[in-house]
N, C-alpha and C positions, 0 to 999 in steps of 0.2 A: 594526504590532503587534509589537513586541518587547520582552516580560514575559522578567523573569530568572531568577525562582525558583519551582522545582516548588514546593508543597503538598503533602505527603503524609499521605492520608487513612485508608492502612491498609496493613498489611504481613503476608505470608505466608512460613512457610520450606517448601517442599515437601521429600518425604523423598528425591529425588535431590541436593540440597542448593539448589536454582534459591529464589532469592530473591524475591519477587512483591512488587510494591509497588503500591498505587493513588494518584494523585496527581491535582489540579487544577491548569490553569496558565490564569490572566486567566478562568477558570471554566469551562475544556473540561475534562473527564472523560480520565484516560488511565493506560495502566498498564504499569511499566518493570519487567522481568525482568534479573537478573544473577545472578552465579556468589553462593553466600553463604557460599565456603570463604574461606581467607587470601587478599588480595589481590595479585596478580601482582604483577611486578617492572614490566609493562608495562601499560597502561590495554588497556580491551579494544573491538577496534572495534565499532560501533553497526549495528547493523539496523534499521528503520524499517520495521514492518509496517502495512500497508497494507491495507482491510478495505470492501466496500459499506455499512457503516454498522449503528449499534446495538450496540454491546461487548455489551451482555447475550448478545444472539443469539448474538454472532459468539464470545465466551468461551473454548467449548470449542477450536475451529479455532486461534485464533488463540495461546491456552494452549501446545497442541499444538508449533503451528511456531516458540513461545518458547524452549520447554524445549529442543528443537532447533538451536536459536543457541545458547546458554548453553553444551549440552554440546558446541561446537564452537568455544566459546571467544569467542564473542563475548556482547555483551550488546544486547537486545530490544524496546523500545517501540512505541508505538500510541499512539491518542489518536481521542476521538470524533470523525465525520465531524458538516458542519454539518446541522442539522436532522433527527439522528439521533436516538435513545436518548431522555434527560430534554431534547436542546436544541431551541429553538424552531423550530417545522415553518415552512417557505415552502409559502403557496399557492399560489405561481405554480409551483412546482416539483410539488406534487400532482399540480394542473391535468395539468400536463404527462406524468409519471408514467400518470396514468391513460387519457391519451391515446394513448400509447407503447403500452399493456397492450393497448386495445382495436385495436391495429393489426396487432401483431402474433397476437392470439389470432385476429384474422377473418383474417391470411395476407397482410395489406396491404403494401407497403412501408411505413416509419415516415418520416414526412416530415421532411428537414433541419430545419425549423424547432422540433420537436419537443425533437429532439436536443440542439440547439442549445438551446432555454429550460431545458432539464432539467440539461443536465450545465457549462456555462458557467458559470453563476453560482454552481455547486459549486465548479471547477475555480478560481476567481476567490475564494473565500475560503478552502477548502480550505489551497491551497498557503503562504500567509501566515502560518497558524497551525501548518501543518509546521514550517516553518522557526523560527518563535518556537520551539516543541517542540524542534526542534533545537539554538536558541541555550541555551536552559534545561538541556536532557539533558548535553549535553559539558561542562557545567559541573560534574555530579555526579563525585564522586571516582572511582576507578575504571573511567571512559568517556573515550575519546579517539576518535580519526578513524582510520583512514577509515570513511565511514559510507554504506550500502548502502541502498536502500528495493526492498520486496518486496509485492506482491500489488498489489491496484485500490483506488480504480477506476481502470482503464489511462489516460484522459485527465488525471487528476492524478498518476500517476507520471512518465507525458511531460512535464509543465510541470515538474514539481520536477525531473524531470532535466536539464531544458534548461537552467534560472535559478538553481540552488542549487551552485556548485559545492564545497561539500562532499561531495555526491553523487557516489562515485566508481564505483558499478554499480548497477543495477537490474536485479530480478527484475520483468517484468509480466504481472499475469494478466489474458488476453483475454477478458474475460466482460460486458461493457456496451458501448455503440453510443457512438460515438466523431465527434464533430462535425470538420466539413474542417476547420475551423479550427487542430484537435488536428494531424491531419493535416497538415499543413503547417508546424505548429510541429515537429512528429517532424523534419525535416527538421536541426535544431539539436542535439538529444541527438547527442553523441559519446564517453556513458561506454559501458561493456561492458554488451553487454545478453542476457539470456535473456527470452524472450516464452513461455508457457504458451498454446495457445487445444485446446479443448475440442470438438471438430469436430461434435458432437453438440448442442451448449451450442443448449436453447430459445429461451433468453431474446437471444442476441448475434446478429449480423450475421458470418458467417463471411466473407464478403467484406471488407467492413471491416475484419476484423484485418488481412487479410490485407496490403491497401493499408498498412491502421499497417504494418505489421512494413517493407512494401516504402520507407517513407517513411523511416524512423529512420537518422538519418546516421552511425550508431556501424559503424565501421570492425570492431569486433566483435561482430557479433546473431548467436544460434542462435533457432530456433524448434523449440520442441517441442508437434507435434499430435498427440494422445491421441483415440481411440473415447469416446463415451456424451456424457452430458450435462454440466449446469455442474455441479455437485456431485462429479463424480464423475473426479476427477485422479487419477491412480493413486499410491498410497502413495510408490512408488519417486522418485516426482517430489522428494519431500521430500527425499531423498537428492545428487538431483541439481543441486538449489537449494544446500542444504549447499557440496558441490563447488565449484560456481559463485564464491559467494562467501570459501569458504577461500582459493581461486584468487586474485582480484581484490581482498582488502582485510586479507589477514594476509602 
C-alpha cells in the first residue's frame, strides 16, 4: 500500500496562525497541522501522532499536542487507526476487546492469546498505512525529515520504529497491553526513545511496560512514570516531549 497523494477534504486557519487541514489517503481519514505564516527557508520536520483510535474522540487531545509541534516548529499529522471512527470494525478484534474488558474488570490476568488477537492484526495493517501517510505527507511543500512518531498504541509505535527508518525518535505512550511478540521485536528499535507509562493507568499492565521499556534496544530510552491513571499525564509532560524532540530532529 503506497498511495501518493493526500486528498484534502477541508482546511482551518486557527487564530495562533496553525493551519488545520483534513485530508483522505487510499480512504483513511487523517489530519495534518502546519505553521500557515510565510514559509521557512527550510521544510519543517514531521511528527507523527499516534492515538488509540477514533479522531472524533481523540480531536481535542490530539488538536492540543498539534498546535504544540507547529509552535515549535515542526509540522503535525495523524490518521485513522484501522477499525476506528467511520472505518470498518473487525469482529475478531471486538470478540477480543471484550474479552480483554472482562478479564481485567474481574482482576483476572489477560491471557496472551487475547492480546495477541486484539493488537497483532492492528499492528499488522496499522504500520503500512503509517508509512504510506508518511510517503504521501513529505511529499506536501513545506515538510521534510526527520520525522518523529509520538503517542500509541505502544505496540505500533515499536514496529514503525523498528522498520521505517525515516523514523528517527519516538515518543511512546504506555497505555495498552502489549504482546511478546512486540516484546521481542523492541529488541530492534535503536532511534532515541522517551516512553510515557502512567503507573496508575486501569486499563495497562504495568509490568509489561515495564519489560517493553527493558526490551527496547535504543542506546538512548528515558522512562517517565507519573501517579494516577491513563488520562491523566501531567501537562508538564507536553513540554517535555517538546524538548525531546527539538533535541533529536531540528
Amino acid at each position: 500500500m503506497r498511495p501518493t497523494d493526500l486528498l484534502h477534504t477541508s482546511e482551518q486557519r486557527h487564530d495562533d496562525g496553525v493551519l488545520e487541514r483534513g485530508f483522505t489517503l487510499d480512504g483513511i481519514p487523517g489530519i495534518l497541522w502546519t505553521s500557515g505564516s510565510a514559509p521557512a527557508p527550510a521544510s519543517a520536520p514531521l511528527i507523527l501522532l499516534g492515538h488509540p483510535g477514533d479522531l472524533r474522540r481523540m480531536y481535542p487531545r490530539l488538536a492540543g499536542r498539534a498546535r504544540e509541534a507547529v509552535a515549535a516548529g515542526f509540522a503535525a499529522a495523524t490518521i485513522e487507526l484501522p477499525g476506528s471512527g467511520d472505518r470498518p470494525r473487525s469482529a475478531e478484534a471486538d470478540r477480543a476487546r471484550a474479552e480483554l474488558r472482562r478479564a481485567v474488570e474481574a482482576g483476572e490476568p489477560v491471557p496472551d492469546e487475547v492480546v495477541d488477537r486484539l493488537v497483532l492484526p492492528l499492528v499488522e495493517q496499522a504500520v503500512p498505512e503509517w508509512q504510506a501517510a508518511l510517503d504521501a505527507l513529505l511529499a506536501v511543500p513545506g515538510i521534510g525529515g526527520p520525522v518523529g512518531f509520538s503517542g500509541g498504541v505502544i505496540s505500533v509505535g515499536v514496529r514503525l520504529a523498528a522498520v521505517e527508518p525515516r523514523v528517527a525518535a519516538a515518543v511512546l505512550f504506555a497505555g495498552s497491553y502489549v504482546p511478546r511478540a512486540v516484546v521481542e521485536e523492541a529488541r530492534r528499535v535503536a532511534v532515541p526513545l522517551l516512553v510515557l507509562l502512567q503507573w496508575d493507568d486501569e486499563g495497562n499492565d504495568r509490568q509489561q511496560a515495564l519489560d517493553l521499556f527493558d526490551a527496547l534496544g535504543s542506546k538512548e530510552k528515558t522512562l517517565h512514570a507519573n501517579l494516577g491513571g491513563h488520562t491523566g499525564v501531567p501537562a508538564f509532560e507536553g513540554e517535555d516531549v517538546t524538548r525531546f524532540f527539538v533535541r533529536h530532529l531540528t
